[in-house]
TIVEX-974624 format. One record per residue: residue in three letters; z, y, x of N, C-alpha, C, O in turn. Coordinates in steps of 0.001 Angstrom, whole numbers, plus 500000, padded with zeros to 6 digits. Example, Ala and Ser with C-alpha at 12.3 -4.5 7.8 and 13.67 -1.06 7.14 Angstrom:
(torkol ala; (507800; 494310; 513190); (507800; 495500; 512300); (507800; 496700; 513200); (508465; 496681; 514236))
(torkol ser; (507080; 497750; 512850); (507140; 498940; 513670); (507870; 500030; 512900); (508039; 501138; 513409))
This chain:
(torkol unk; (897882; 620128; 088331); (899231; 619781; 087903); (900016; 621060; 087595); (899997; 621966; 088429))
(torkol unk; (900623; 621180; 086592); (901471; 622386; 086256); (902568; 622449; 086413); (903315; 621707; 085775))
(torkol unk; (903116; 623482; 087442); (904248; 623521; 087767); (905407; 624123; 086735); (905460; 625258; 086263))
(torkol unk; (906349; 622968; 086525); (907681; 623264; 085695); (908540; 623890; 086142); (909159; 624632; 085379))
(torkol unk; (908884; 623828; 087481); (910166; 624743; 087939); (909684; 625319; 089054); (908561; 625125; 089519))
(torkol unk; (910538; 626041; 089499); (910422; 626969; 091008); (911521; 627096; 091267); (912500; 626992; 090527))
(torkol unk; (911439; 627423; 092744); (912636; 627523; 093566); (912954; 629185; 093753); (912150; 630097; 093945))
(torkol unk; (914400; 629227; 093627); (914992; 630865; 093771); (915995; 630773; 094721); (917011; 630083; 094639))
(torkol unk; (915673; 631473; 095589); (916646; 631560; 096925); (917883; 632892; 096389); (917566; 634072; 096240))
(torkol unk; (919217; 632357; 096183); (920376; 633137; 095980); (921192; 633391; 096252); (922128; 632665; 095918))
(torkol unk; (921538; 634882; 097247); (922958; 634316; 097899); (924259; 635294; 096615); (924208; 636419; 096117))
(torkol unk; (925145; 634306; 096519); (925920; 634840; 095882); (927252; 635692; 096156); (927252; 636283; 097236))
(torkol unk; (928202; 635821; 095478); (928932; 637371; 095537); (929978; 636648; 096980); (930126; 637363; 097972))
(torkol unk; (930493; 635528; 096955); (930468; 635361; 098604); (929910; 635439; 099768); (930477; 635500; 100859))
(torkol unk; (928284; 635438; 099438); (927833; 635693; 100644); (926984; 635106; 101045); (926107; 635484; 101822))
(torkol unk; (927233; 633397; 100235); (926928; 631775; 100240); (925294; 631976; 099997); (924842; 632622; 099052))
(torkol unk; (924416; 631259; 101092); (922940; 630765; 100193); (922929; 630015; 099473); (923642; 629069; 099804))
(torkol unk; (922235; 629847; 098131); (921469; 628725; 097516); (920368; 628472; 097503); (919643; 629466; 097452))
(torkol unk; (919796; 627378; 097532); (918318; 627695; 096838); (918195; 626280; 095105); (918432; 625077; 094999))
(torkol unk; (917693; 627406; 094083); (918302; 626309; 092883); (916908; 626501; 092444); (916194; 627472; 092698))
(torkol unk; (916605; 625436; 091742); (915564; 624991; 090800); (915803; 625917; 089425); (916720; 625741; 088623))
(torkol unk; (914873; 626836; 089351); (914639; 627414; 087761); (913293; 626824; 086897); (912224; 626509; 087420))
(torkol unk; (913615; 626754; 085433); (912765; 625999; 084766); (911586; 627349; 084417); (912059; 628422; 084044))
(torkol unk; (910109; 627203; 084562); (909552; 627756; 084325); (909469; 628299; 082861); (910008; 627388; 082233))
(torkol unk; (909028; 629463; 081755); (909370; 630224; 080324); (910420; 630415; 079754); (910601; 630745; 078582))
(torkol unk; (911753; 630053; 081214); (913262; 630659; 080201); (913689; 631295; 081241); (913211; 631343; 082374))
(torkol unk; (914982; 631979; 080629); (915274; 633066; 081226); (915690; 632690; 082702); (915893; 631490; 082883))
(torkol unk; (915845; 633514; 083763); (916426; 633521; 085085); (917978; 633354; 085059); (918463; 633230; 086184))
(torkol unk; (918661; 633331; 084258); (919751; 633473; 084071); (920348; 632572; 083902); (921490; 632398; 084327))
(torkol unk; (919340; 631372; 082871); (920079; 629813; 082736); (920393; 629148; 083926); (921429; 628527; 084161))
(torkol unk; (919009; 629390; 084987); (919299; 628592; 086232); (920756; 629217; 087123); (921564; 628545; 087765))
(torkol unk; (920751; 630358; 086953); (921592; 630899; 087868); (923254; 630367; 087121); (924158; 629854; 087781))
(torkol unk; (923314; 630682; 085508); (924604; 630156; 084877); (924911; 628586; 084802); (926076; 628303; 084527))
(torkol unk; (923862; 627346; 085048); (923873; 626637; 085213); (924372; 625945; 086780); (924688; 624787; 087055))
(torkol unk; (924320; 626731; 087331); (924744; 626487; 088978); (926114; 627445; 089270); (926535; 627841; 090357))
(torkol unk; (926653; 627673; 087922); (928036; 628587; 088270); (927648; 629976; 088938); (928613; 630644; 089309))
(torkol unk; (926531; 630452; 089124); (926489; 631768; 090043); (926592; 632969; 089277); (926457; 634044; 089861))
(torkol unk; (926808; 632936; 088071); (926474; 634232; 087037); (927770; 634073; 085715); (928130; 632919; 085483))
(torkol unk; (928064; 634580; 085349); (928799; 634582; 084436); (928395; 634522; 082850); (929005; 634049; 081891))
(torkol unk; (927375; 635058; 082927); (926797; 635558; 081588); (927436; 635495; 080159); (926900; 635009; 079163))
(torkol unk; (928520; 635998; 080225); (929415; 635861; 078944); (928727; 636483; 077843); (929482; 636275; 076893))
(torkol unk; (927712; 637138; 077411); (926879; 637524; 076155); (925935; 636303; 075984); (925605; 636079; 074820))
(torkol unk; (925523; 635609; 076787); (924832; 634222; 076890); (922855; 634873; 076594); (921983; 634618; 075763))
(torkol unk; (922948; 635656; 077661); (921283; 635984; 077303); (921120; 637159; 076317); (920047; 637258; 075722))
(torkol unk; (922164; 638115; 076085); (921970; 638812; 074582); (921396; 640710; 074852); (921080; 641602; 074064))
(torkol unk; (921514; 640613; 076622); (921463; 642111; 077232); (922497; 642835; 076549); (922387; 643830; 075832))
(torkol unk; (923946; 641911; 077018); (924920; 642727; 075919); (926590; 643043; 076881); (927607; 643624; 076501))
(torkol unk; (926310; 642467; 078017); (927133; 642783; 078782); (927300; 642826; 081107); (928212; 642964; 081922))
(torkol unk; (925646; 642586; 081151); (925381; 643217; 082526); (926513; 641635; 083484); (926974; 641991; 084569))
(torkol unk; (926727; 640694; 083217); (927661; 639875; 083964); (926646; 638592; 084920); (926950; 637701; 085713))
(torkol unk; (925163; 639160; 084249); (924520; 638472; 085136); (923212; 639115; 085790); (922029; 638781; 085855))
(torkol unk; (924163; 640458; 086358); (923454; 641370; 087415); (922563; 640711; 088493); (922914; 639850; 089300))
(torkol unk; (921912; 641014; 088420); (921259; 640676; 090348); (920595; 641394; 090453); (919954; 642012; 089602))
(torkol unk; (920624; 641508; 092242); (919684; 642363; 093165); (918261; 641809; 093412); (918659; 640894; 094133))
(torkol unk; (917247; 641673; 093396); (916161; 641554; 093933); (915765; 641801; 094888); (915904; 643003; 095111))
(torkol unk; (915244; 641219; 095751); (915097; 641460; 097482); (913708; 641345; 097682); (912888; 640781; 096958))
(torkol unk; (913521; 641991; 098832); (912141; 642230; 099217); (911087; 642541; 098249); (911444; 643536; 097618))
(torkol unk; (909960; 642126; 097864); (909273; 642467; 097322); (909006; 641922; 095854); (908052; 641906; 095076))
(torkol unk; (910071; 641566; 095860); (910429; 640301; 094257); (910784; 641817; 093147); (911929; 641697; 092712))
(torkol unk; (910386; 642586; 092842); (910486; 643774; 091967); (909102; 643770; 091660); (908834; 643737; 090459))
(torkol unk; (908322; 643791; 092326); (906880; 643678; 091576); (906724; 642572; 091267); (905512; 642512; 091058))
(torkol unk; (907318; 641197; 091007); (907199; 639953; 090791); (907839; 640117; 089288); (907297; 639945; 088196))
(torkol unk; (908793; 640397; 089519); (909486; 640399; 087684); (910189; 641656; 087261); (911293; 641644; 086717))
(torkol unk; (909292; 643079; 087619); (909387; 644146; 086950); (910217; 644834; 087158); (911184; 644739; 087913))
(torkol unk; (909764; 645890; 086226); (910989; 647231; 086248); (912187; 646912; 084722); (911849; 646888; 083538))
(torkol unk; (913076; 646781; 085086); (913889; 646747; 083491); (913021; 647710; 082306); (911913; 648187; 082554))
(torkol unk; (913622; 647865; 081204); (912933; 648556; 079666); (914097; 649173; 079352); (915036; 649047; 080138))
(torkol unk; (914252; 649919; 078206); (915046; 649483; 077068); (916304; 649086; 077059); (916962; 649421; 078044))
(torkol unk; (916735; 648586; 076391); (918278; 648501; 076140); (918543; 647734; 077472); (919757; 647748; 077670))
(torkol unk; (917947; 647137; 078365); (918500; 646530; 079847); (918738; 647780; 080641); (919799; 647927; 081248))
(torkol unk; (917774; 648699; 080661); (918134; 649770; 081260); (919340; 650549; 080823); (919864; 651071; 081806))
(torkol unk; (919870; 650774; 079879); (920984; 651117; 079232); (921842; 650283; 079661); (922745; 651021; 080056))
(torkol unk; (922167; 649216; 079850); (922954; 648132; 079966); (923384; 648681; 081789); (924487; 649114; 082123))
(torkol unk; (922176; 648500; 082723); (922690; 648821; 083821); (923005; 650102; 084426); (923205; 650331; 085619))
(torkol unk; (923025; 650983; 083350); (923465; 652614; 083438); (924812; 651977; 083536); (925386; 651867; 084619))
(torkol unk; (925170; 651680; 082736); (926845; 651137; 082224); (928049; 650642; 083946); (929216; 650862; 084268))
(torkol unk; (926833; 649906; 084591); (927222; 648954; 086004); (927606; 649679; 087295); (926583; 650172; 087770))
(torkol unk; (928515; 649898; 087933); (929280; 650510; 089029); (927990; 650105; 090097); (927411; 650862; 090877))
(torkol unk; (927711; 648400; 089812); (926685; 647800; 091114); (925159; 648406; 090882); (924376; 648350; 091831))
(torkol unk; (924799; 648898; 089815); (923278; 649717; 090053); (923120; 649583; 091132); (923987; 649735; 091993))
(torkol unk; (921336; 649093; 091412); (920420; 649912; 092807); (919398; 650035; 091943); (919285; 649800; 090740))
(torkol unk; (918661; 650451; 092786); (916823; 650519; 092469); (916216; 649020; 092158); (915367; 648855; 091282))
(torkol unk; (916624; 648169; 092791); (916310; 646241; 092503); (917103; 645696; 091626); (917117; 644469; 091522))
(torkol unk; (917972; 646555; 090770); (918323; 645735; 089771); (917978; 645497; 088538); (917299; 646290; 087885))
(torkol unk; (918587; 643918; 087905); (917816; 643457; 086983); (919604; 642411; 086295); (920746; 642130; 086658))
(torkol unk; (918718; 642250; 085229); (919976; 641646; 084339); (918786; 640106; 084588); (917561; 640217; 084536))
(torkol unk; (919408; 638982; 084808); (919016; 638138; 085005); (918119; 637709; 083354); (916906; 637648; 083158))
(torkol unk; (919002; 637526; 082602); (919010; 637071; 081462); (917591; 637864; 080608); (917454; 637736; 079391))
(torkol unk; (916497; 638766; 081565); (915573; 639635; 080798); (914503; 639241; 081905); (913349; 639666; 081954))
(torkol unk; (915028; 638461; 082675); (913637; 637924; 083734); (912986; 636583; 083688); (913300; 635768; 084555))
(torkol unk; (911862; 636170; 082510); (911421; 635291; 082237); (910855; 634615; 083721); (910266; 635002; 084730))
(torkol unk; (911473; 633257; 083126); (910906; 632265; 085219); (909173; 632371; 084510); (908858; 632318; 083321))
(torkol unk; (908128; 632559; 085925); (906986; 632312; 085870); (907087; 631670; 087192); (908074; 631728; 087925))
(torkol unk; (905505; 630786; 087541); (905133; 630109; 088686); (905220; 631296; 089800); (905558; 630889; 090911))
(torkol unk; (905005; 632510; 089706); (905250; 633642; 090347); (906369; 633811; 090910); (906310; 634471; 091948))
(torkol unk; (907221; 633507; 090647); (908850; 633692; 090928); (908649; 632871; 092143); (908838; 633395; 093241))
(torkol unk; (908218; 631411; 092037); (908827; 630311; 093115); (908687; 631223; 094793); (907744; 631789; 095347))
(torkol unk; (910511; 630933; 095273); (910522; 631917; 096128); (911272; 632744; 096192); (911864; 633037; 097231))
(torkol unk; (911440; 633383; 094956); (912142; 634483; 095044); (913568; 634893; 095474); (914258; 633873; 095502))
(torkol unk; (914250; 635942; 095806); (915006; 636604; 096563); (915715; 637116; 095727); (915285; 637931; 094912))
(torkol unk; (917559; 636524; 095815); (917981; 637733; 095047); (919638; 637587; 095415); (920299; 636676; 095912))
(torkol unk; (919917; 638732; 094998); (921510; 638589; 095180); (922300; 638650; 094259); (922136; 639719; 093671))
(torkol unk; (923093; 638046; 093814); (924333; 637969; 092602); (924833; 639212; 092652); (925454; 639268; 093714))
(torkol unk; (924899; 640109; 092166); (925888; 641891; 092071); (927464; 641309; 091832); (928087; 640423; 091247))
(torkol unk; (927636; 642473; 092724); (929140; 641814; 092598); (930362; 642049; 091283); (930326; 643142; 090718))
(torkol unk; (931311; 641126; 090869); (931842; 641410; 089401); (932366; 642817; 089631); (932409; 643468; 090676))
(torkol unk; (932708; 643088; 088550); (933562; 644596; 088108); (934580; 644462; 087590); (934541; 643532; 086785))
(torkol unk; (935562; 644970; 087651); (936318; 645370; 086641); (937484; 644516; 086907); (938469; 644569; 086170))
């Protein structure tokens, strides 16, 4: 049976846990903007960093090191760490179900 969604454990910029259903081959970002936790005002475009998150534990070797213009993007971000990721550049795989992350907190 092929799994369609996975579960992403999120606590957001309050503090709050979730755990939300992401659809497996789209971005990480729908699930998270779909549940109000992200802002993503470029809507997926790596064009404005509003749907930051932290990655926890060992969920960085799960969905990578940023590239490219994402990496540029989070040069830009006050919230930088070493686990960050623009949601909107982290394709859901069956790999994910599980995963750990934290909402970065807004700016500005």
């Amino acid at each position: 049976m092929e799994v369609t969604q996975v579960s992403i454990n999120v606590t957001d910029r309050a503090g709050v846990d979730h755990v939300i259903k992401a659809q497996v081959g789209v971005p990480l970002m729908q699930a998270l903007r779909n549940e109000g936790l992200v802002d993503a005002i470029c809507g997926g475009e790596c064009a404005c960093a509003t749907c930051h998150v932290h990655i926890q534990g060992g969920g960085m070797e799960k969905v990578g090191k940023p590239s490219g213009q994402e990496v540029d993007m989070l040069e830009t971000s006050l919230e930088t760490q070493d686990n960050s990721r623009l949601s909107c550049q982290v394709i859901v795989s069956e790999d994910l179900d599980g995963l750990v992350l934290t909402v970065a907190q807004a700016e500005g």
